[in-house]
N, C-alpha and C positions, 0 to 999 in steps of 0.2 A: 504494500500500500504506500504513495506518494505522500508527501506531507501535503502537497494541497487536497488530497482526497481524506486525508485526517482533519487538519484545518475545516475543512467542509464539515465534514460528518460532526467535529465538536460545533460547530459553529448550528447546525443543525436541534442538535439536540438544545441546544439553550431556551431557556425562559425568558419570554421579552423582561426587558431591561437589567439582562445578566450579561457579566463578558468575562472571558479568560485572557490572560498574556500569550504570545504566539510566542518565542523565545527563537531563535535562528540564528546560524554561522553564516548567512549570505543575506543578500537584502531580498525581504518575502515582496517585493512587489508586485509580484507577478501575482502572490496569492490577492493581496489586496483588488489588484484589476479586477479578478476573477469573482472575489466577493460583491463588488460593484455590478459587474455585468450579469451575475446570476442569482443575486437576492438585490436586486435597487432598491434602495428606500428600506431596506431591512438590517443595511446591516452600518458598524461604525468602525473608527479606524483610528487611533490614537498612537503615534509614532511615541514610543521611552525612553528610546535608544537606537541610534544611527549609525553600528558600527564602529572601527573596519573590523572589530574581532567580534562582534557580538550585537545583535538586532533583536529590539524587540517593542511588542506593538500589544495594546488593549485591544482586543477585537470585541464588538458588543454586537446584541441581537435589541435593535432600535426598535421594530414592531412584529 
């Protein structure tokens, strides 16, 4: 399983107005796009940390 297919799947399972931290060794943007383009309006995005050794972002379940 992919980490964007984990990413998804936590992100799925959440209770609106619940979020987990993503945590990553490279920069998840890709997942970010991906949450944009296949939950819009559902989901949120809170950068923590920008690297270069370590990324990590609040992902939330908006509605």
């Amino acid at each position: 399983m992919s980490c964007a297919d984990m990413t998804m799947g936590a992100f799925d399972a959440l209770a609106a107005e619940r979020s987990f931290v993503l945590v990553a060794d490279h920069d998840p943007v890709g997942i970010r796009y991906m949450l944009q383009a296949e939950r819009p309006g559902a989901s949120g995005w809170e950068e923590l940390e920008s690297g270069p050794e370590l990324w990590r972002a609040r992902v939330s379940r908006t509605a």
